[in-house]
mmCIF file as gemmi writes it, N, C-alpha and C atoms, coordinates in Angstrom:
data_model
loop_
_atom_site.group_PDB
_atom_site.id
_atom_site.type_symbol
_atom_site.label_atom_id
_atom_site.label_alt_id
_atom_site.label_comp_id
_atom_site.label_asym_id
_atom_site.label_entity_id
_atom_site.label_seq_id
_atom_site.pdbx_PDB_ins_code
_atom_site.Cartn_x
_atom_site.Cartn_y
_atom_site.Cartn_z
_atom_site.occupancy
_atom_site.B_iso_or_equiv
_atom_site.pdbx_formal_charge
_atom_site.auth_seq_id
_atom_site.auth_asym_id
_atom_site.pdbx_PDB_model_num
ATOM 1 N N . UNK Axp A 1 ? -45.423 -36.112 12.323 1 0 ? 1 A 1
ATOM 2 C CA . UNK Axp A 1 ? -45.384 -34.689 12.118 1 0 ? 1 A 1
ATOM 3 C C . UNK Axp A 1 ? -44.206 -34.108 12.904 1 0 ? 1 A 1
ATOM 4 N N . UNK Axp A 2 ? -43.449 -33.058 12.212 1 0 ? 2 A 1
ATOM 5 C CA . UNK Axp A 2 ? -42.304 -32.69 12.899 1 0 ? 2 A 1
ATOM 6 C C . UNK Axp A 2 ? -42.938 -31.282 13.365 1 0 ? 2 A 1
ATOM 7 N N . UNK Axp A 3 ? -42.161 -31.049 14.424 1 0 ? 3 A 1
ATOM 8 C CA . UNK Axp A 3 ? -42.096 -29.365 15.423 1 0 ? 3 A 1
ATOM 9 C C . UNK Axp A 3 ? -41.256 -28.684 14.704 1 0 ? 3 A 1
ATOM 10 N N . UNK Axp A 4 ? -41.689 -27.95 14.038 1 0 ? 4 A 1
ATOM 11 C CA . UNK Axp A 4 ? -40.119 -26.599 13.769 1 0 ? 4 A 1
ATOM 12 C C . UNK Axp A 4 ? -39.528 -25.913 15.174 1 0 ? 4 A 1
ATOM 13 N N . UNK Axp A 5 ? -38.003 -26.162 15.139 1 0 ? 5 A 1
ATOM 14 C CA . UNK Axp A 5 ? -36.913 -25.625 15.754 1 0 ? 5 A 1
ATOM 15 C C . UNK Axp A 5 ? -37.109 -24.282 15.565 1 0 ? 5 A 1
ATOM 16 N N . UNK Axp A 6 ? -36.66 -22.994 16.582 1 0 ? 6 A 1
ATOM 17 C CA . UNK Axp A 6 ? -36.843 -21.966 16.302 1 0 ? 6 A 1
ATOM 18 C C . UNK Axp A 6 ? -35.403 -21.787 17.155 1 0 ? 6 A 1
ATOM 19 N N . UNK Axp A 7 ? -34.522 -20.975 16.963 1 0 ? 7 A 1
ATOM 20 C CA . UNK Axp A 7 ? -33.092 -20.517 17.753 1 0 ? 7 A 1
ATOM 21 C C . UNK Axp A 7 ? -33.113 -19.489 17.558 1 0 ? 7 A 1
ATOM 22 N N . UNK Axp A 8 ? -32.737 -18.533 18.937 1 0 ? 8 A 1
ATOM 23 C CA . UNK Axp A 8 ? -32.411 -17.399 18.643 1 0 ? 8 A 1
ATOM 24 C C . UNK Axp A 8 ? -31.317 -16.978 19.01 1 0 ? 8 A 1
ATOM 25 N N . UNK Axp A 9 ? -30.308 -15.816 18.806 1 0 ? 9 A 1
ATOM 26 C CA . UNK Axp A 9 ? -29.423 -15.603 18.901 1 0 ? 9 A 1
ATOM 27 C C . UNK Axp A 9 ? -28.918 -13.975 18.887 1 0 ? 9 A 1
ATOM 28 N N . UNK Axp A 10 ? -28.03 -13.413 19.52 1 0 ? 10 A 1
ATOM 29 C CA . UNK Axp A 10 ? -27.458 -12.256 18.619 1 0 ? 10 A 1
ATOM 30 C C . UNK Axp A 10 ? -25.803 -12.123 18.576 1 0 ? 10 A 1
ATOM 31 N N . UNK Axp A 11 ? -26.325 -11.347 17.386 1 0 ? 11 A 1
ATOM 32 C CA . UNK Axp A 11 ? -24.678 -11.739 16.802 1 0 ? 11 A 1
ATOM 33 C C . UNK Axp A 11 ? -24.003 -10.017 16.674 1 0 ? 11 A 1
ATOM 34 N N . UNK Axp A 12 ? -23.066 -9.578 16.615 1 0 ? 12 A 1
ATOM 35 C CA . UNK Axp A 12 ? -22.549 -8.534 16.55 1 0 ? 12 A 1
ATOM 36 C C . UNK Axp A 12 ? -21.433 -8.582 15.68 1 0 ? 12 A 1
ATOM 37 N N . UNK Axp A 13 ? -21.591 -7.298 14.421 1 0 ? 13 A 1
ATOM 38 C CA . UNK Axp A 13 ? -20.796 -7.83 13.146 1 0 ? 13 A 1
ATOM 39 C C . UNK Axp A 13 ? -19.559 -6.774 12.967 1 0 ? 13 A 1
ATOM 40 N N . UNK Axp A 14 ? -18.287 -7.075 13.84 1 0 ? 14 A 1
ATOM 41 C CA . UNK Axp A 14 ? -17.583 -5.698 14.06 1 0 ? 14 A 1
ATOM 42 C C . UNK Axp A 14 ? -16.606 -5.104 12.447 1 0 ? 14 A 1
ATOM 43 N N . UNK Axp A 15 ? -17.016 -4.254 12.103 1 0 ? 15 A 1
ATOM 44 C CA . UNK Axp A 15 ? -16.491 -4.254 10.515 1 0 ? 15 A 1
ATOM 45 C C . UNK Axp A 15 ? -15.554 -3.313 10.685 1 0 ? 15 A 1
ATOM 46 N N . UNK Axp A 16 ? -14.843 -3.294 11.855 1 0 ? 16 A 1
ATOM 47 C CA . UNK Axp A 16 ? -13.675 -2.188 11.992 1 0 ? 16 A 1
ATOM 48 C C . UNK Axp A 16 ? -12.47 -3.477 11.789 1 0 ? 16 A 1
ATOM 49 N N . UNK Axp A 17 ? -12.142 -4.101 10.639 1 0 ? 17 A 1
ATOM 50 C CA . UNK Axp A 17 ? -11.163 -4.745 10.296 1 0 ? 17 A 1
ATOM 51 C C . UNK Axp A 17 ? -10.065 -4.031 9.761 1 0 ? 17 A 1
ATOM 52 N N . UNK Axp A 18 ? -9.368 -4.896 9.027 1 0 ? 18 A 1
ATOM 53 C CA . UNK Axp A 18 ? -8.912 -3.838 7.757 1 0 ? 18 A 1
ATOM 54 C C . UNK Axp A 18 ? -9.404 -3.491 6.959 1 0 ? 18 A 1
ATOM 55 N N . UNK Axp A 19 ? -8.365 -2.173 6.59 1 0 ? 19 A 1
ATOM 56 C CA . UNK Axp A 19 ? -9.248 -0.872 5.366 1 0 ? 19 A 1
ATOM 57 C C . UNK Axp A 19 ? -10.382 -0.509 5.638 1 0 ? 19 A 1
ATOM 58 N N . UNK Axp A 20 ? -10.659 -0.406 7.091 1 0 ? 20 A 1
ATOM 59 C CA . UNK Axp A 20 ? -11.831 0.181 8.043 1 0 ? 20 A 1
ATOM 60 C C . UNK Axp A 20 ? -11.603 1.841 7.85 1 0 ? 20 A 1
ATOM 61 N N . UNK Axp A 21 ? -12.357 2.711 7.536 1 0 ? 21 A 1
ATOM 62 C CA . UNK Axp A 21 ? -11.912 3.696 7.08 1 0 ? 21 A 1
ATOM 63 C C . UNK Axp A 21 ? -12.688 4.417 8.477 1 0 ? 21 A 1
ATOM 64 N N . UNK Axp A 22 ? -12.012 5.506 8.549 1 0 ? 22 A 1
ATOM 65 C CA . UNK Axp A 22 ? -12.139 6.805 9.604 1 0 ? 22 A 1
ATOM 66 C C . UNK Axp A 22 ? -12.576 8.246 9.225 1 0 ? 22 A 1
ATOM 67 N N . UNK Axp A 23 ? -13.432 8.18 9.954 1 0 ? 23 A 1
ATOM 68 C CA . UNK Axp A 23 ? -14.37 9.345 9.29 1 0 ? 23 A 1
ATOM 69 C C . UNK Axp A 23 ? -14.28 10.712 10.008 1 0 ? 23 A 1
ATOM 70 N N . UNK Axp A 24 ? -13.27 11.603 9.068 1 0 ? 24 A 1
ATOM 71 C CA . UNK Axp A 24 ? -13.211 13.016 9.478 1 0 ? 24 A 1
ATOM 72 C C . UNK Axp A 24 ? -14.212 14.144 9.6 1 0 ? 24 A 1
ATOM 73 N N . UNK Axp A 25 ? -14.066 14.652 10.066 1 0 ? 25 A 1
ATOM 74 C CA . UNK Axp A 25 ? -15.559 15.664 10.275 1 0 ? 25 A 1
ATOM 75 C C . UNK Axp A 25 ? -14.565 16.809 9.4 1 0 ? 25 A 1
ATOM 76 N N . UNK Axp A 26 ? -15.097 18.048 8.598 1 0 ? 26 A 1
ATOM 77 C CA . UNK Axp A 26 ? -14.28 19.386 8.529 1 0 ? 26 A 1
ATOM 78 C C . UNK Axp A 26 ? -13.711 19.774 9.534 1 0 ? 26 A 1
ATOM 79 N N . UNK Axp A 27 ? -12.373 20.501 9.846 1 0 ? 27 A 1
ATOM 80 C CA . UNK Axp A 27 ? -11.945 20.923 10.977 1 0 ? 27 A 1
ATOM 81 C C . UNK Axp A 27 ? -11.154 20.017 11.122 1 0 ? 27 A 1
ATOM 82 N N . UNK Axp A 28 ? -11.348 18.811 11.76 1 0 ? 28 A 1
ATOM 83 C CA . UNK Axp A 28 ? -10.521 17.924 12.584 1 0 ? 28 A 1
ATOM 84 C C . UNK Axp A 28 ? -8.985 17.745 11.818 1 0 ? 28 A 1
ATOM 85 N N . UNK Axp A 29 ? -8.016 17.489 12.847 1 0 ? 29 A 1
ATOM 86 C CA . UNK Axp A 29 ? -7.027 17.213 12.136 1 0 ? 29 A 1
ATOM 87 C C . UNK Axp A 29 ? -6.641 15.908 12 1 0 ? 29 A 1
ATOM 88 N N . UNK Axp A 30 ? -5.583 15.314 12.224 1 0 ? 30 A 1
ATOM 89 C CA . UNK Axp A 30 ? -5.01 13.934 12.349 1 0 ? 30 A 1
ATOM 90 C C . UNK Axp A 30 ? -5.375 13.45 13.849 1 0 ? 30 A 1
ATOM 91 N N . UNK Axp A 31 ? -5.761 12.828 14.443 1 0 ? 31 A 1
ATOM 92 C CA . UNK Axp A 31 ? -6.005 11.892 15.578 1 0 ? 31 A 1
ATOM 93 C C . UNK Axp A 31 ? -4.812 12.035 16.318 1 0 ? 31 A 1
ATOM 94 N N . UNK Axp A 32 ? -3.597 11.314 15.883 1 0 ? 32 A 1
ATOM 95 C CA . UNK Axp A 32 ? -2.016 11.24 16.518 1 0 ? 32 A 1
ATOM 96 C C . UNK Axp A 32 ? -1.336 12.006 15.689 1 0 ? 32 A 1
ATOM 97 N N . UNK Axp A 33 ? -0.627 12.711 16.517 1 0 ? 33 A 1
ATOM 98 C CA . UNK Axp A 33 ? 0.369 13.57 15.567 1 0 ? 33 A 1
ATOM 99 C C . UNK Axp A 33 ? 1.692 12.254 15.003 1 0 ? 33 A 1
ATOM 100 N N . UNK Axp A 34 ? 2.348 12.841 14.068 1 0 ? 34 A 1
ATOM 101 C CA . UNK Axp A 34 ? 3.336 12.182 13.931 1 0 ? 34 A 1
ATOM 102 C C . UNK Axp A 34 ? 4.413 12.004 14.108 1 0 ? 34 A 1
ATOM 103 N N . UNK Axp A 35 ? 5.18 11.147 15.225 1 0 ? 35 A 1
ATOM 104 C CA . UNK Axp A 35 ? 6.481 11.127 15.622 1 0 ? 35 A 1
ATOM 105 C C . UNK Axp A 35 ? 7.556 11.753 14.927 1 0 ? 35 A 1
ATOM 106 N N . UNK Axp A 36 ? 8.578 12.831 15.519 1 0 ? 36 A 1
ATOM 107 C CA . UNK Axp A 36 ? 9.251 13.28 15.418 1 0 ? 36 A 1
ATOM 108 C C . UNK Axp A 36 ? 9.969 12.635 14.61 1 0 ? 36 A 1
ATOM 109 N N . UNK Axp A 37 ? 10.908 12.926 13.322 1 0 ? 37 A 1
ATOM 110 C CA . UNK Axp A 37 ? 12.026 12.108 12.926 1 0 ? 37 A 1
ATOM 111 C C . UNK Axp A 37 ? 11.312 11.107 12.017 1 0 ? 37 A 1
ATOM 112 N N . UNK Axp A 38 ? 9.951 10.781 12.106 1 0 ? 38 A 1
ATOM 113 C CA . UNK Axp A 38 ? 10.042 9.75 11.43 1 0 ? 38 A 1
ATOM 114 C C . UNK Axp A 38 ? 9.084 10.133 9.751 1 0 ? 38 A 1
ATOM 115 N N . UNK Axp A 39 ? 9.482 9.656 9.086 1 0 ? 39 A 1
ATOM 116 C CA . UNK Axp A 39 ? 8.279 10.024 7.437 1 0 ? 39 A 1
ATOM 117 C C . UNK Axp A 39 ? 7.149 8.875 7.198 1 0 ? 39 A 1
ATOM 118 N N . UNK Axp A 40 ? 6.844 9.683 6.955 1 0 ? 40 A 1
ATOM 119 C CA . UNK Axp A 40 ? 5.349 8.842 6.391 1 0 ? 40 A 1
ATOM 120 C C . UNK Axp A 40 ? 5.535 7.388 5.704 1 0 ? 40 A 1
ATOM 121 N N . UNK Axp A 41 ? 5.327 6.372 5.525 1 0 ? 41 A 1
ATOM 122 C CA . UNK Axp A 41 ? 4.987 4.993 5.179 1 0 ? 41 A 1
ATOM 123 C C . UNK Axp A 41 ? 5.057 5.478 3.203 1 0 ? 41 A 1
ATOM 124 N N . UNK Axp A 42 ? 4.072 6.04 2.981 1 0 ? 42 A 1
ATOM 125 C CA . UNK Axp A 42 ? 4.037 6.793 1.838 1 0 ? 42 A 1
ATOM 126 C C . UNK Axp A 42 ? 5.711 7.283 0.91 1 0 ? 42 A 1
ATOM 127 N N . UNK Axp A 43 ? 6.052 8.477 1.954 1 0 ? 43 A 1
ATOM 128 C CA . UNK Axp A 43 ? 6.729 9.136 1.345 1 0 ? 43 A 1
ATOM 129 C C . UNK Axp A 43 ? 8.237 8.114 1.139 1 0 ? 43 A 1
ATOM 130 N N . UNK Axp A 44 ? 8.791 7.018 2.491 1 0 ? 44 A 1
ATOM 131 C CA . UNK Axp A 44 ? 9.474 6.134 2.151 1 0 ? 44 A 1
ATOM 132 C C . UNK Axp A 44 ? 9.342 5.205 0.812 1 0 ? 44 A 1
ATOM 133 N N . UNK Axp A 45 ? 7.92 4.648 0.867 1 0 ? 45 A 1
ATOM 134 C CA . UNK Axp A 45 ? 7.944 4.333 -0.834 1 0 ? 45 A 1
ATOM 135 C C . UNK Axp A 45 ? 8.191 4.909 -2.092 1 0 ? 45 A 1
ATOM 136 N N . UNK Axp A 46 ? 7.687 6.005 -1.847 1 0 ? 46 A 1
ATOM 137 C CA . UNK Axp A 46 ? 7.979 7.346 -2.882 1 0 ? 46 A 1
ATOM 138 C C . UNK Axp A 46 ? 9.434 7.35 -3.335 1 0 ? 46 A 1
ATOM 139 N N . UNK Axp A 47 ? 10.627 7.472 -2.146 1 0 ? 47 A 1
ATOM 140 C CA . UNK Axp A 47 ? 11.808 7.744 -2.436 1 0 ? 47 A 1
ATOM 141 C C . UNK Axp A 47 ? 12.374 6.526 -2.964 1 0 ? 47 A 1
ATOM 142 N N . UNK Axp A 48 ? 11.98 4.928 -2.362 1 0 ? 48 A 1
ATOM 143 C CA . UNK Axp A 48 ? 12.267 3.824 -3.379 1 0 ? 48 A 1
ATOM 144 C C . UNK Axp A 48 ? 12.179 3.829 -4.58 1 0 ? 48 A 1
ATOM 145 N N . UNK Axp A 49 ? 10.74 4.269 -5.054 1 0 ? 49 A 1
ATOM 146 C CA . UNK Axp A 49 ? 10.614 4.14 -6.381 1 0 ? 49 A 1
ATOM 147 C C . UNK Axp A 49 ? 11.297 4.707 -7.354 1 0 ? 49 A 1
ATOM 148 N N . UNK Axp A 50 ? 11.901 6.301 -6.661 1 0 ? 50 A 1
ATOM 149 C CA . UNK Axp A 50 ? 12.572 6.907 -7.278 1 0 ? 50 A 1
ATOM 150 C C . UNK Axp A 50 ? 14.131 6.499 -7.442 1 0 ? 50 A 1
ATOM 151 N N . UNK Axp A 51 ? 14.577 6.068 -6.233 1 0 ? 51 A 1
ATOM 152 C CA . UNK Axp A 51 ? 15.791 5.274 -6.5 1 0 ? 51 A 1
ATOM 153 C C . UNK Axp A 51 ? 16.045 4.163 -7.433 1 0 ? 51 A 1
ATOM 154 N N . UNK Axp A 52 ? 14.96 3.483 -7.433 1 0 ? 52 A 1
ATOM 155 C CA . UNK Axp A 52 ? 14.9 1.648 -8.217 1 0 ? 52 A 1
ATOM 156 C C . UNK Axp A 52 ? 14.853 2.59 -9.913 1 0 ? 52 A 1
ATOM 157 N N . UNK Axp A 53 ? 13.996 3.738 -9.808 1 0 ? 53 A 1
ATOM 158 C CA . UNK Axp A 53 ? 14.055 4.389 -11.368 1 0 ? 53 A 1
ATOM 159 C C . UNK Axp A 53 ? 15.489 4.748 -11.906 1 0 ? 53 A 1
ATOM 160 N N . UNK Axp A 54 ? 15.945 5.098 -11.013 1 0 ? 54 A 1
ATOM 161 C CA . UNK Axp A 54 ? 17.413 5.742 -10.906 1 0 ? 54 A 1
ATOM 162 C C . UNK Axp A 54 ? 18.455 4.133 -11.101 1 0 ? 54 A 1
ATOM 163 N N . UNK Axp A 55 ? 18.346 3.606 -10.935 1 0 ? 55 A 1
ATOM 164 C CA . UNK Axp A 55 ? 18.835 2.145 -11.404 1 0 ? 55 A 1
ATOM 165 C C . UNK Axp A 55 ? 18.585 1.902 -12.68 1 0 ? 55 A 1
ATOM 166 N N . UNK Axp A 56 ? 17.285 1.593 -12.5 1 0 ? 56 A 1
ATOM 167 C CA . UNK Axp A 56 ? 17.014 1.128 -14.327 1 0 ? 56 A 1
ATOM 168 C C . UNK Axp A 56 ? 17.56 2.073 -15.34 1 0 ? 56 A 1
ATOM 169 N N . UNK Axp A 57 ? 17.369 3.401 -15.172 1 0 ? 57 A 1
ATOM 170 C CA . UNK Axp A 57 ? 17.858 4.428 -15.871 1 0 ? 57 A 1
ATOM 171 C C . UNK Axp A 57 ? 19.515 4.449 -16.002 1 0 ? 57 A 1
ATOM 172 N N . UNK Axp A 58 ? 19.985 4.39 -15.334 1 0 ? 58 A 1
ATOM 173 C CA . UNK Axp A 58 ? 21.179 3.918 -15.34 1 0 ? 58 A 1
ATOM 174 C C . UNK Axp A 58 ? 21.796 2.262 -15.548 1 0 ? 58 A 1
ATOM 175 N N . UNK Axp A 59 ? 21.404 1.568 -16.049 1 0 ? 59 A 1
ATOM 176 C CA . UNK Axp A 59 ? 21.809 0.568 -16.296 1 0 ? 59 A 1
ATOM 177 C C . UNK Axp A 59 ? 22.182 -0.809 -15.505 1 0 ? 59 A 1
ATOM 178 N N . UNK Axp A 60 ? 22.017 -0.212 -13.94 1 0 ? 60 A 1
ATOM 179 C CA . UNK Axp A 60 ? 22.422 -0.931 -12.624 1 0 ? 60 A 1
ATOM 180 C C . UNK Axp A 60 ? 21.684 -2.467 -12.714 1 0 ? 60 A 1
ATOM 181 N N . UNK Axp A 61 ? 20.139 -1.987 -12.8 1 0 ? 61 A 1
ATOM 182 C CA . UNK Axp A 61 ? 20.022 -3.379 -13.09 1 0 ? 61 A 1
ATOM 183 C C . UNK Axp A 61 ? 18.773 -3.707 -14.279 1 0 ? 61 A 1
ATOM 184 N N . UNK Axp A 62 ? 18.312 -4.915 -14.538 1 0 ? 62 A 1
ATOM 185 C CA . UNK Axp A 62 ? 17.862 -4.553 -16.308 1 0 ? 62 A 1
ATOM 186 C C . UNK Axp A 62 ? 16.263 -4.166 -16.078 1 0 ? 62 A 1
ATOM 187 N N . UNK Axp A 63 ? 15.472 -5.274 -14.889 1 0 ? 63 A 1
ATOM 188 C CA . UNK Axp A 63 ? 14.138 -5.554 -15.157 1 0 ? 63 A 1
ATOM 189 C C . UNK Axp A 63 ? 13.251 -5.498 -13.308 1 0 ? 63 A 1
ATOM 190 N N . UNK Axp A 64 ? 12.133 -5.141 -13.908 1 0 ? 64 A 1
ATOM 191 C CA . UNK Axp A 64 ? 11.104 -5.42 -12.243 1 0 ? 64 A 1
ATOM 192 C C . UNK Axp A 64 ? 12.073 -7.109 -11.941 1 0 ? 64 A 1
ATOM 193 N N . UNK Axp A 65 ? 12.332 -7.502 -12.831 1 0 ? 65 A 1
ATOM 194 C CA . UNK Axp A 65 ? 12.094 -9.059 -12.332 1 0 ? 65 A 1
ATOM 195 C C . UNK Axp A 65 ? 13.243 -8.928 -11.519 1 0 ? 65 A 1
ATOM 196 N N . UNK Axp A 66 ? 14.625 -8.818 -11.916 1 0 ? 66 A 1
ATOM 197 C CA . UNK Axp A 66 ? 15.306 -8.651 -11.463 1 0 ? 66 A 1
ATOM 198 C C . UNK Axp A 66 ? 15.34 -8.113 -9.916 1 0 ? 66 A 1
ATOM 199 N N . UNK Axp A 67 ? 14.722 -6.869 -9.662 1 0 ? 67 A 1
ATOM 200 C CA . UNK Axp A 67 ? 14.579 -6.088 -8.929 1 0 ? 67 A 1
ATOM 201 C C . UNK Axp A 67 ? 14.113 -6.824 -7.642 1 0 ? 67 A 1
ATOM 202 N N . UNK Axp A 68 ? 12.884 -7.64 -8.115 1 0 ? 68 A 1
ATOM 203 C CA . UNK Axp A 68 ? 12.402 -8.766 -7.22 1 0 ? 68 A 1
ATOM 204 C C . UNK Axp A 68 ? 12.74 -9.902 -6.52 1 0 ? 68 A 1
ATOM 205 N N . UNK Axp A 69 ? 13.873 -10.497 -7.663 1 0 ? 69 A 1
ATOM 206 C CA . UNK Axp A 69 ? 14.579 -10.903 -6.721 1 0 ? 69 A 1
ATOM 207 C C . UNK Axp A 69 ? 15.755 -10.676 -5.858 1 0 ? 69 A 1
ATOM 208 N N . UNK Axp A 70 ? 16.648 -9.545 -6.004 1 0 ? 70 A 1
ATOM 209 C CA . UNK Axp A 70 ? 17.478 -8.779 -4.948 1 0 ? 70 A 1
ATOM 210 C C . UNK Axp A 70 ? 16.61 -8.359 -4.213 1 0 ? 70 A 1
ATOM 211 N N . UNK Axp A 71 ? 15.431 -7.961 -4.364 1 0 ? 71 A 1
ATOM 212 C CA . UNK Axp A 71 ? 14.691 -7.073 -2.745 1 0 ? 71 A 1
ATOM 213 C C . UNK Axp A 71 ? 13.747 -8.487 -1.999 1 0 ? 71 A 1
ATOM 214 N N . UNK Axp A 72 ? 13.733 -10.215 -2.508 1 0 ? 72 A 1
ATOM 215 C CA . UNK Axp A 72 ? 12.897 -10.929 -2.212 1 0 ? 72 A 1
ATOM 216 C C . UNK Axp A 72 ? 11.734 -10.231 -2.048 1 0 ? 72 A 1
ATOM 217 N N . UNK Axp A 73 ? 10.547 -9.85 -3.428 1 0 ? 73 A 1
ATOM 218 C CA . UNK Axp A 73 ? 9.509 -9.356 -2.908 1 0 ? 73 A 1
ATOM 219 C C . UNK Axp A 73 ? 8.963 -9.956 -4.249 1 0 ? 73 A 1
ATOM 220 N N . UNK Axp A 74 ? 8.02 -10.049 -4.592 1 0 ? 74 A 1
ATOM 221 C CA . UNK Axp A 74 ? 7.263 -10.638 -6.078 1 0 ? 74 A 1
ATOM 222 C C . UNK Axp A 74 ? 7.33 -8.978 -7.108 1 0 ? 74 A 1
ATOM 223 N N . UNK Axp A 75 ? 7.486 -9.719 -8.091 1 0 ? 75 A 1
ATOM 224 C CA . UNK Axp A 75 ? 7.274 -8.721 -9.26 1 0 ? 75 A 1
ATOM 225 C C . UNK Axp A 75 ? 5.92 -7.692 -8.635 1 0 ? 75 A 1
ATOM 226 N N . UNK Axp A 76 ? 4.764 -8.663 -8.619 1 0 ? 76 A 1
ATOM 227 C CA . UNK Axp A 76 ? 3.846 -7.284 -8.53 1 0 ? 76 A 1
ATOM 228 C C . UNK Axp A 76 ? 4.336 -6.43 -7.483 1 0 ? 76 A 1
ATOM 229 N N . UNK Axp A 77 ? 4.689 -6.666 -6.103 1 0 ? 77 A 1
ATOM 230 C CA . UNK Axp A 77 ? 4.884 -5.541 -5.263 1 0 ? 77 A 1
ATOM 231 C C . UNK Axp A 77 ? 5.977 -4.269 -5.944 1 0 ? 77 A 1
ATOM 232 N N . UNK Axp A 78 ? 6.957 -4.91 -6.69 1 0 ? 78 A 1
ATOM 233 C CA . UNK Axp A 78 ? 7.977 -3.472 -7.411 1 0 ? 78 A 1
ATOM 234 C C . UNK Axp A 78 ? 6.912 -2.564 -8.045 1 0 ? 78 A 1
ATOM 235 N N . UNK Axp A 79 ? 6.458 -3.834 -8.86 1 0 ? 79 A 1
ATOM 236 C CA . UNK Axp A 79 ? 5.084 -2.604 -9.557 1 0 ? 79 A 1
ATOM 237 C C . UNK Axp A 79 ? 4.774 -2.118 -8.819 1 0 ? 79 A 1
ATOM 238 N N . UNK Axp A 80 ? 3.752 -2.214 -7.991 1 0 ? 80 A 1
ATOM 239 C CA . UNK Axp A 80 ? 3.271 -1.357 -7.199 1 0 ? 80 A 1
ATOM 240 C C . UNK Axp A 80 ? 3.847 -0.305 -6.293 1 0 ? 80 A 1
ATOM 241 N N . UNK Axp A 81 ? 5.068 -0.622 -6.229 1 0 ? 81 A 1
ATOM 242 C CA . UNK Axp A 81 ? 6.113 0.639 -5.685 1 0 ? 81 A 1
ATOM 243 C C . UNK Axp A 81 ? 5.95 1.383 -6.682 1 0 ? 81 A 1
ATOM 244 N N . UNK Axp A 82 ? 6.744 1.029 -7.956 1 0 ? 82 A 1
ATOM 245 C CA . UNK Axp A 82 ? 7.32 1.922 -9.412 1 0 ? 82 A 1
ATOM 246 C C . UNK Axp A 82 ? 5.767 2.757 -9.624 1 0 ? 82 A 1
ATOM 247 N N . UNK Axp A 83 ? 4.756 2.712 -9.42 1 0 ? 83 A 1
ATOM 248 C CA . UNK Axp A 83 ? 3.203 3.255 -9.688 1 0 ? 83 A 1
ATOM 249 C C . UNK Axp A 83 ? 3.198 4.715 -9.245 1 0 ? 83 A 1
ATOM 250 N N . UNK Axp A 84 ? 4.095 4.682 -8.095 1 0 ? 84 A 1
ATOM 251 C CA . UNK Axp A 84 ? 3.818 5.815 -7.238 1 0 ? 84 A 1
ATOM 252 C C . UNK Axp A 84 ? 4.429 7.202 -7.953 1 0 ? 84 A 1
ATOM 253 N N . UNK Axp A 85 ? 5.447 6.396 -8.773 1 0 ? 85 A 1
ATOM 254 C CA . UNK Axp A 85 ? 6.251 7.39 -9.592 1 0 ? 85 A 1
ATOM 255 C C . UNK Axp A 85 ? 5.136 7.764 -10.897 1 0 ? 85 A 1
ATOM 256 N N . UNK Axp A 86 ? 3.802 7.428 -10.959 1 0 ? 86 A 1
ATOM 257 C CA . UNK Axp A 86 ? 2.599 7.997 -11.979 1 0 ? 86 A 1
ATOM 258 C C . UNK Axp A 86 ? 2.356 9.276 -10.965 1 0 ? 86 A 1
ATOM 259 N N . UNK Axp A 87 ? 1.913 9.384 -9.546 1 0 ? 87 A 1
ATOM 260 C CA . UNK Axp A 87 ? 1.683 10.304 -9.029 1 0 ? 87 A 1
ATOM 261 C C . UNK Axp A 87 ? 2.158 11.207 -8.905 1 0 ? 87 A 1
ATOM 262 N N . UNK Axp A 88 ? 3.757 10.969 -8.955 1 0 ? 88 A 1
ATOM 263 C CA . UNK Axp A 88 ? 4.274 12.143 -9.076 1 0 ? 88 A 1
ATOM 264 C C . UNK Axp A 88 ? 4.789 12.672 -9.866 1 0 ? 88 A 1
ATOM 265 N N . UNK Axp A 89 ? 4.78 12.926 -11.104 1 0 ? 89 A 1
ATOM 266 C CA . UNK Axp A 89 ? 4.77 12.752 -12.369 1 0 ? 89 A 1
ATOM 267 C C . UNK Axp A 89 ? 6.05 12.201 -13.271 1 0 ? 89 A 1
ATOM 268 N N . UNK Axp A 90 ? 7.149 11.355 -12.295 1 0 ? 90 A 1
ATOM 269 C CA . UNK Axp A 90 ? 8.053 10.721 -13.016 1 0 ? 90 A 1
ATOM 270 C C . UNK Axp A 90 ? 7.761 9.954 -14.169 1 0 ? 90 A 1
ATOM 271 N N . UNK Axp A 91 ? 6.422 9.366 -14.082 1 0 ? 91 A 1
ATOM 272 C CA . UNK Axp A 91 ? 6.114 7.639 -14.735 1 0 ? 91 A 1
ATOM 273 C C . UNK Axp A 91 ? 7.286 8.011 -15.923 1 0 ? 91 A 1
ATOM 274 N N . UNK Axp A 92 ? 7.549 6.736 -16.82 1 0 ? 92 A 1
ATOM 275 C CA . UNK Axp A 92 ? 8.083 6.296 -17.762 1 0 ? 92 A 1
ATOM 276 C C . UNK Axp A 92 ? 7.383 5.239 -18.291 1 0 ? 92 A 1
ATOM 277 N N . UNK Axp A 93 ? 7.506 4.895 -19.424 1 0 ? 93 A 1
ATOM 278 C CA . UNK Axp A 93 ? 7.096 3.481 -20.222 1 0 ? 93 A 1
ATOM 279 C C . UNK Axp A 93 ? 7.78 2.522 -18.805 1 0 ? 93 A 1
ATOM 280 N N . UNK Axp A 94 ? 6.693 1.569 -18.493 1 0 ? 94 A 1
ATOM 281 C CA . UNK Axp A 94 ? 7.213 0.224 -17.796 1 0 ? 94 A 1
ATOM 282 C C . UNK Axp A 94 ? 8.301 -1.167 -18.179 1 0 ? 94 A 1
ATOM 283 N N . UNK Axp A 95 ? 9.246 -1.048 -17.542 1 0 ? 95 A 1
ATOM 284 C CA . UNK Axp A 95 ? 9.964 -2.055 -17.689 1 0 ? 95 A 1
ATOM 285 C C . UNK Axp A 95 ? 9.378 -3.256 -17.247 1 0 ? 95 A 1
ATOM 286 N N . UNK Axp A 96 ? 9.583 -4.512 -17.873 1 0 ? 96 A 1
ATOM 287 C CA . UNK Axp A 96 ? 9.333 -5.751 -17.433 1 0 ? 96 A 1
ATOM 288 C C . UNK Axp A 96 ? 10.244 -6.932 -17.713 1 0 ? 96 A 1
């Protein structure tokens, strides 16, 4: 006849990883203000996309693919730059 093992333990499950989201109350503003001089993460992509549009539109260069490999980044990441230009209401039919 066997004894059942019993273990106990505690474990603590910290889920402040990434895309840990932060929870504003009404009122509150930003936590850290934002360094002088510098733009938002955002708005730098914003102005890429609009430039890389400003290429294709002009003939500079033909395709995302292209694009991907002068900036060494994979096709999907251009996409996902060129997207931003849906938000702001540039979009165009997608080049590929």
């Amino acid at each position: 006849m066997t004894t059942p093992l019993k273990i106990e333990s505690e474990f603590h499950f910290d889920r402040r990883g990434r895309g840990f989201r932060k929870e504003l109350k009404p009122g509150e503003g930003p936590r850290r203000p934002a360094e002088p001089g510098r733009l938002p993460r955002v708005t730098r992509f914003m102005a890429l996309a609009i430039r890389i549009d400003r290429l294709l539109r002009d003939g500079a260069v033909e395709s995302y693919a292209e694009l991907a490999r002068l900036g060494h980044v994979t096709r999907a990441r251009v996409t996902q730059v060129m997207n931003l230009l849906h938000l702001a209401g540039h979009a165009r039919p997608a080049l590929r």
